[in-house]
C-alpha atoms as a printed R data frame, in Angstrom:
    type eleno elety resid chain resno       x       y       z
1   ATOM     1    CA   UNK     A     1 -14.282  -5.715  19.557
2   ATOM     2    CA   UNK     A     2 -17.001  -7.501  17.137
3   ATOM     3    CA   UNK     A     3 -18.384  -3.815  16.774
4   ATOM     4    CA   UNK     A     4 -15.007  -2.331  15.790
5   ATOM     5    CA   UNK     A     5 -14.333  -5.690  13.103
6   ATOM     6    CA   UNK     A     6 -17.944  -4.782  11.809
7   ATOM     7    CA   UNK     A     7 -16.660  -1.097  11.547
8   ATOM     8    CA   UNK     A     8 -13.615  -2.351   9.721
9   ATOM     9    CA   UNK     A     9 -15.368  -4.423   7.639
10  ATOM    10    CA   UNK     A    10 -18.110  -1.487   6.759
11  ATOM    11    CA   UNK     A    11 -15.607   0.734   6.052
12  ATOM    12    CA   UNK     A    12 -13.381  -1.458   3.487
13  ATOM    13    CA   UNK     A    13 -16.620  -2.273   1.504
14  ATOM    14    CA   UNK     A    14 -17.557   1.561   1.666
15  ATOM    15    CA   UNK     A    15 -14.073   2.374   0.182
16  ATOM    16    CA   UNK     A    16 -14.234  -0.613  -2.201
17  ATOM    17    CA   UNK     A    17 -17.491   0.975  -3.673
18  ATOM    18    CA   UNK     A    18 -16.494   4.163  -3.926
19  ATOM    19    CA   UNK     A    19 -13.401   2.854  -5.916
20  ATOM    20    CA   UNK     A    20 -15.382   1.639  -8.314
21  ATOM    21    CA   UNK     A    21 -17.406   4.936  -8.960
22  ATOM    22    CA   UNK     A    22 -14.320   6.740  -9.588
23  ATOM    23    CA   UNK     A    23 -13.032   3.810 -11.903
24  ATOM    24    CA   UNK     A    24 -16.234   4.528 -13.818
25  ATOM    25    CA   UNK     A    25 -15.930   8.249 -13.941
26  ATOM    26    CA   UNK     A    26 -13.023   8.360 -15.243
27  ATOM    27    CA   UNK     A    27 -14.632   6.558 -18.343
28  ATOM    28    CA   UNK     A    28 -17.325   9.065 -18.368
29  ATOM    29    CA   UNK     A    29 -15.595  12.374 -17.829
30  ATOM    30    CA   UNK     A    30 -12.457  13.819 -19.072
31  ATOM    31    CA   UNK     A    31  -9.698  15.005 -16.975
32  ATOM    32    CA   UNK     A    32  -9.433  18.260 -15.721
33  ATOM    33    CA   UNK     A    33 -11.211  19.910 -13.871
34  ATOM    34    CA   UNK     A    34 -14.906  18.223 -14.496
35  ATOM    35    CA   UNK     A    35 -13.643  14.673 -13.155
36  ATOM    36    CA   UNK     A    36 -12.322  16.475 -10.095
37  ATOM    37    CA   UNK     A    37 -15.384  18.096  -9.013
38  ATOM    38    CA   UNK     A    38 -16.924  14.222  -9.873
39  ATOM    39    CA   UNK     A    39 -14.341  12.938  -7.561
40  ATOM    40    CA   UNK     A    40 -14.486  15.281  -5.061
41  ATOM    41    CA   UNK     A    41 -17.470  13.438  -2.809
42  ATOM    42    CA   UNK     A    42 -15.521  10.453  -2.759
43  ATOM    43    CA   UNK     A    43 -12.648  12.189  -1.723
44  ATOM    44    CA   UNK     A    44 -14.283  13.856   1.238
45  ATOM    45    CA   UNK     A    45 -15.919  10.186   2.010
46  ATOM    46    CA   UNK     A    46 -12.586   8.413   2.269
47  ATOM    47    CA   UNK     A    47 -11.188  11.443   4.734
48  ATOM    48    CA   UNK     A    48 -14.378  10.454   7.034
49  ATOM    49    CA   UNK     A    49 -14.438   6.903   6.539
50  ATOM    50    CA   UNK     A    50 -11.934   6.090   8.986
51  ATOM    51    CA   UNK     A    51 -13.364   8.332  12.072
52  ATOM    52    CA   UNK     A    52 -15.577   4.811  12.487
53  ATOM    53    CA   UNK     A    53 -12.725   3.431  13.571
54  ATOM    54    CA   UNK     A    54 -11.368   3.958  16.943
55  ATOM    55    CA   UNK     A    55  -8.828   1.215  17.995
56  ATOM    56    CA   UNK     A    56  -5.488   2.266  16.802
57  ATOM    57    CA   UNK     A    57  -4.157  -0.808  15.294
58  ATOM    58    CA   UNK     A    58  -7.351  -0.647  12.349
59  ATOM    59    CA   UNK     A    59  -7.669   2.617  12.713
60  ATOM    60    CA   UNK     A    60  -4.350   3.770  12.016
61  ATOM    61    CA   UNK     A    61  -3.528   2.179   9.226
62  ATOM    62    CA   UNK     A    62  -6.995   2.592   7.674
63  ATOM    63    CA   UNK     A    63  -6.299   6.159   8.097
64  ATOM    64    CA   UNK     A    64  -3.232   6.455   6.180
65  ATOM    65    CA   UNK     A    65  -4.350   3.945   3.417
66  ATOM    66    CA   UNK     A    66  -7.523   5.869   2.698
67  ATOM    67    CA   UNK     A    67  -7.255   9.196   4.182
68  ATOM    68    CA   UNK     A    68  -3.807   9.483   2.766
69  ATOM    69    CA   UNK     A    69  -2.523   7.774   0.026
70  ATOM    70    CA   UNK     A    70  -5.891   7.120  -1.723
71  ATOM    71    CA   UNK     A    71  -6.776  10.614  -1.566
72  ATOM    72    CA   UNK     A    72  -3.897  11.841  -3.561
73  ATOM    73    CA   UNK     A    73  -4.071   9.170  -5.755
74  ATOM    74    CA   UNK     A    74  -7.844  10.037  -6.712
75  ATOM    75    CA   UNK     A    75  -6.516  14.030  -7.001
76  ATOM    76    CA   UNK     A    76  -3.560  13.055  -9.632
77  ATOM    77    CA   UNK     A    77  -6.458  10.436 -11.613
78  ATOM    78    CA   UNK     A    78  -8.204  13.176 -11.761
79  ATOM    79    CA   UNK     A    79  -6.019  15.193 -13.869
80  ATOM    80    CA   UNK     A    80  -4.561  11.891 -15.432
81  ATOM    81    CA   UNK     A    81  -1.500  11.602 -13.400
82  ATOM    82    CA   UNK     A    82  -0.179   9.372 -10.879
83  ATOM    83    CA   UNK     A    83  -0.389   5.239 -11.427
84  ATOM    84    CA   UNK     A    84  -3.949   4.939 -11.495
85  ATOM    85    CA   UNK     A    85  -3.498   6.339 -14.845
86  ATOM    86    CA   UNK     A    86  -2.539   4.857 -17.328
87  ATOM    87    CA   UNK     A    87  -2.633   3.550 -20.993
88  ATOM    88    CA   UNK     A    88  -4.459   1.151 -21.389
89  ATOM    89    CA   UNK     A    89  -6.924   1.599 -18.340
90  ATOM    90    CA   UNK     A    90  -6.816  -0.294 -15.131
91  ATOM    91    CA   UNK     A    91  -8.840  -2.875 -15.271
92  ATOM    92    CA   UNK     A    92 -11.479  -2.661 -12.285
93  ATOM    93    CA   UNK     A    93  -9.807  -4.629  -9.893
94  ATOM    94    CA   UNK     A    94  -6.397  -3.206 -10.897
95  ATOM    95    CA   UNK     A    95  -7.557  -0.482  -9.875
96  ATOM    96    CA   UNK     A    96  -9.091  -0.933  -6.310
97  ATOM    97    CA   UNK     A    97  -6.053  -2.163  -5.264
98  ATOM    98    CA   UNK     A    98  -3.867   0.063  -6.863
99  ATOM    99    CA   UNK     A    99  -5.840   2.751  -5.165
100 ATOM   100    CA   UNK     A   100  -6.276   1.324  -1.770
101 ATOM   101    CA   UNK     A   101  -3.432  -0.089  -1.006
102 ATOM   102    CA   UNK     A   102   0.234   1.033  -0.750
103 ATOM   103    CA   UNK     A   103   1.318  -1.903  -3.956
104 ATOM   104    CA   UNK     A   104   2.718  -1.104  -7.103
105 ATOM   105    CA   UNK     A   105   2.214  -3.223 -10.293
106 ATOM   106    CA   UNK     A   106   5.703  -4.189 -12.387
107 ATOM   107    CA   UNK     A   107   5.471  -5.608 -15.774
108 ATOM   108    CA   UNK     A   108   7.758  -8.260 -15.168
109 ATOM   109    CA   UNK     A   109   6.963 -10.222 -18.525
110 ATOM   110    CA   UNK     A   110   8.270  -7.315 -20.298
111 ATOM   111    CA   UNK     A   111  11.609  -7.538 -18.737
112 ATOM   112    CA   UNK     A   112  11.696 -11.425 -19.164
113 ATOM   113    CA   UNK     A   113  11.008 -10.890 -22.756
114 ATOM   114    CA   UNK     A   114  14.014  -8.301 -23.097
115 ATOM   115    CA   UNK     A   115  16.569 -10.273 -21.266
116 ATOM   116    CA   UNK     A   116  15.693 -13.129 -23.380
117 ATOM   117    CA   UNK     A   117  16.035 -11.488 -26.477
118 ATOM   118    CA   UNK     A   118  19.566  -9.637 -25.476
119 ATOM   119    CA   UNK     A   119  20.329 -12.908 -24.556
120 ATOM   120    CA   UNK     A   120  19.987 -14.804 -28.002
121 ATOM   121    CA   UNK     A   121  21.550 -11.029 -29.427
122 ATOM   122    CA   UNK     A   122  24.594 -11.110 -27.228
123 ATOM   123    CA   UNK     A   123  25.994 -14.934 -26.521
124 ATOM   124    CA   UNK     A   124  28.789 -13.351 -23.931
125 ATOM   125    CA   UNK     A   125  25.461 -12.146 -21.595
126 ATOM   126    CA   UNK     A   126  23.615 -15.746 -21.737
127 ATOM   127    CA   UNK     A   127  27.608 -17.180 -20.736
128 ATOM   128    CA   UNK     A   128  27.287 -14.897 -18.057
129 ATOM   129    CA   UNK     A   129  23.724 -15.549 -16.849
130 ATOM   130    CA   UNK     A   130  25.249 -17.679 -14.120
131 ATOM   131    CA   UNK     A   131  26.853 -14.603 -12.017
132 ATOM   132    CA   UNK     A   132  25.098 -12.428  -9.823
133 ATOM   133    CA   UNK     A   133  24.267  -9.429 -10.782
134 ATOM   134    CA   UNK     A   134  25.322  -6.086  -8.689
135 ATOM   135    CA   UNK     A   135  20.989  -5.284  -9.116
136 ATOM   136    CA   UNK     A   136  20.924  -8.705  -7.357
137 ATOM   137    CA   UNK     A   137  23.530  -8.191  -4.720
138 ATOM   138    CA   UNK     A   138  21.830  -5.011  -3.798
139 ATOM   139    CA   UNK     A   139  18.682  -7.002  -3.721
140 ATOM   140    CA   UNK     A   140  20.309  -8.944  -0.676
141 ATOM   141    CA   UNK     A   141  21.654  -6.583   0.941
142 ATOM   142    CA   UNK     A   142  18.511  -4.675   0.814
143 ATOM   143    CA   UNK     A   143  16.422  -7.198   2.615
144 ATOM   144    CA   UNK     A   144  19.330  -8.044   4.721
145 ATOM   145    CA   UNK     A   145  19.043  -4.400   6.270
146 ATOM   146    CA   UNK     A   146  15.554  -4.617   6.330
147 ATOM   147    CA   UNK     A   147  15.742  -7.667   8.806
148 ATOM   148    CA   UNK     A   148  17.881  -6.358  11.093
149 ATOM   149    CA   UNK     A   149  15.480  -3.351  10.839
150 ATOM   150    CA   UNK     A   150  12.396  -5.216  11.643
151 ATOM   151    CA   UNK     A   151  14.318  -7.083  14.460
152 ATOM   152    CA   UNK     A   152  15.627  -3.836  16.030
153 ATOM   153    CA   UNK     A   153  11.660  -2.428  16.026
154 ATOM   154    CA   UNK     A   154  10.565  -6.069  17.757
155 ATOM   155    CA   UNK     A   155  13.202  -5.309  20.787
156 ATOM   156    CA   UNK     A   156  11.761  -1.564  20.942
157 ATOM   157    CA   UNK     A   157   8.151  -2.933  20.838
158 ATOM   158    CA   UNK     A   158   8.796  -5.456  22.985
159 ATOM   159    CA   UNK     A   159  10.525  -2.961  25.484
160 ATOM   160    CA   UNK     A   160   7.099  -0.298  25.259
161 ATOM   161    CA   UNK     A   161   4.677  -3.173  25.848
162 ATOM   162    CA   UNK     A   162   5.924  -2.974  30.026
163 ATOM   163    CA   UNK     A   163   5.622   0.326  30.349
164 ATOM   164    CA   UNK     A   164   2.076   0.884  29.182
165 ATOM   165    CA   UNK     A   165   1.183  -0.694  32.498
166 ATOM   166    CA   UNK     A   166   3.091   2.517  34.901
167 ATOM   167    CA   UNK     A   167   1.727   5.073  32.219
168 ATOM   168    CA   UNK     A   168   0.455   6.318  34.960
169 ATOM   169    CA   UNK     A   169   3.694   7.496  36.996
170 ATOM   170    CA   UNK     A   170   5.029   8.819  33.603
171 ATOM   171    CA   UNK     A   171   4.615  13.020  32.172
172 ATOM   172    CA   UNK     A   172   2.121  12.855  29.587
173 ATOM   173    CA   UNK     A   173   4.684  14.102  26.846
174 ATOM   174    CA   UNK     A   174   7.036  10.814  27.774
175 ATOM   175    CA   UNK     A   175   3.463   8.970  27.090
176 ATOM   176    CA   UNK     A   176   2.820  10.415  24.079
177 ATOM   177    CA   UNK     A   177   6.182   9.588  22.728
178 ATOM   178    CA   UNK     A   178   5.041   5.691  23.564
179 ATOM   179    CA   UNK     A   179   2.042   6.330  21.734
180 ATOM   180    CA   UNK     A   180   4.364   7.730  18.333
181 ATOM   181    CA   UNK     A   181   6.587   4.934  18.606
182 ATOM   182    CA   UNK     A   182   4.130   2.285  18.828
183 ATOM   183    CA   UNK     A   183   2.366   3.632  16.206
184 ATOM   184    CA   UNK     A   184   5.283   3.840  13.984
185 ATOM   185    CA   UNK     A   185   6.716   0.217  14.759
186 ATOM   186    CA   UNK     A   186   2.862  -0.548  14.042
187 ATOM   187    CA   UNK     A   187   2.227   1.152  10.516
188 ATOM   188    CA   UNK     A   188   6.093  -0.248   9.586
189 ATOM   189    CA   UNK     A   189   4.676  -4.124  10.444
190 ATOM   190    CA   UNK     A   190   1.539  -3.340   8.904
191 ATOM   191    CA   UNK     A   191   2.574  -1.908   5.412
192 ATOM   192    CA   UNK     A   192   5.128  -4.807   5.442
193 ATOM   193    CA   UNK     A   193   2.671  -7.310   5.871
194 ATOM   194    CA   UNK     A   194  -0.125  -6.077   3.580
195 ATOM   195    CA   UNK     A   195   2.512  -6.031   0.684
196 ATOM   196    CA   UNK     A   196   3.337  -9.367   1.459
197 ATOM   197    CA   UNK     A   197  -0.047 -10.799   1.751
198 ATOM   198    CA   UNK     A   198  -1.624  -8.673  -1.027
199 ATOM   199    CA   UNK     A   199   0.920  -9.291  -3.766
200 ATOM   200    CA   UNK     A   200   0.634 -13.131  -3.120
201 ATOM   201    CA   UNK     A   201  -3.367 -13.151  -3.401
202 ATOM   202    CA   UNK     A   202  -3.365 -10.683  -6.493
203 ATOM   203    CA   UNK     A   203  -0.955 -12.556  -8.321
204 ATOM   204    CA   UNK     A   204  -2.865 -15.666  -7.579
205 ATOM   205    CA   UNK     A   205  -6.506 -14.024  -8.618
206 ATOM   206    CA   UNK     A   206  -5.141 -12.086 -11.520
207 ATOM   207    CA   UNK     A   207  -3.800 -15.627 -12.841
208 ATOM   208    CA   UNK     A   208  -7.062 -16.823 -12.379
209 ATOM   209    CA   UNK     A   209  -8.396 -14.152 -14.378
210 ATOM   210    CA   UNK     A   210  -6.076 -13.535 -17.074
């Protein structure tokens, strides 16, 4: 287990660095074509990255994070498309996470800004700033489902867990499917809590920063 967190830790750094090459091609070379072909060894080094990994709870995740998501994201950068483009640039660290990890950045300040002007334009909305909104009450209800959701994928986790241990009495297909689901209620728990836990210590770091 210390050789697969050593792995895990190897191969986050690895990534990390290879973020920052592409952040600093994209300075360098224009898009099109020439910043693709740039790209293109980091691309093939994210794909391999996670074969060091062979437990399926770092593994698996690692796998989509880097051998999915960031690889598209690095293919649409590098014809100026997708969020890691944008004007003004990313800033370096905007942009390793961005790239990395499944978060996206809102300009929320810009939205306080414009309800606080329509606000001081329209009296009747800041009379009304007391009543929830329907964007609000779909807010709710939106996390509402998504506990219920989450609780529903504990009680089918919970009820795999047993059954690993009489795998062996099982057909292999009937396996497998433990295998999918687990992996599924797994990735769902994982994205869930890496959004949590990232967006708290970016915000906190980028205030640092900024």
């Amino acid at each position: 287990m210390d050789a697969e967190i050593n792995n895990f830790i190897m191969v986050w750094s690895v990534a990390a660095s290879t973020m920052c090459y592409c952040h600093t091609i994209g300075k360098l070379i224009s898009q099109g074509t020439p910043r693709l072909i740039a790209i293109f060894p980091a691309i093939i080094l994210l794909f391999l990255l996670p074969l060091r990994l062979t437990s399926i709870h770092l593994g698996g995740p690692t796998s989509f994070f880097l051998g999915w998501l960031s690889t598209f994201k690095l293919f649409l950068f590098s014809f100026n498309k997708g969020p890691l483009s944008t004007n003004p640039p990313l800033s370096l660290l905007h942009f390793i996470s961005l790239a990395c990890l499944p978060i996206k950045f809102q300009n929320q300040p810009n939205n306080n800004i414009n309800t606080h002007t329509d606000n001081n334009n329209n009296p009747s909305k800041s009379q009304n700033r007391n009543y929830p909104s329907p964007q609000i009450s779909k807010k709710y209800n939106k996390s509402s489902n998504l506990r219920y959701g989450y609780a529903t994928m504990i009680i089918i986790l919970a009820s795999l867990i047993p059954l690993y241990a009489k795998k062996e009495n099982f057909h292999p297909k009937f396996v497998l499917l433990l295998y999918t689901l687990h992996m599924y209620i797994g990735l769902e728990f994982f994205f869930a809590l890496a959004s949590t836990f990232t967006k708290k210590i970016l915000i906190k770091i980028f205030k640092l920063i900024f």
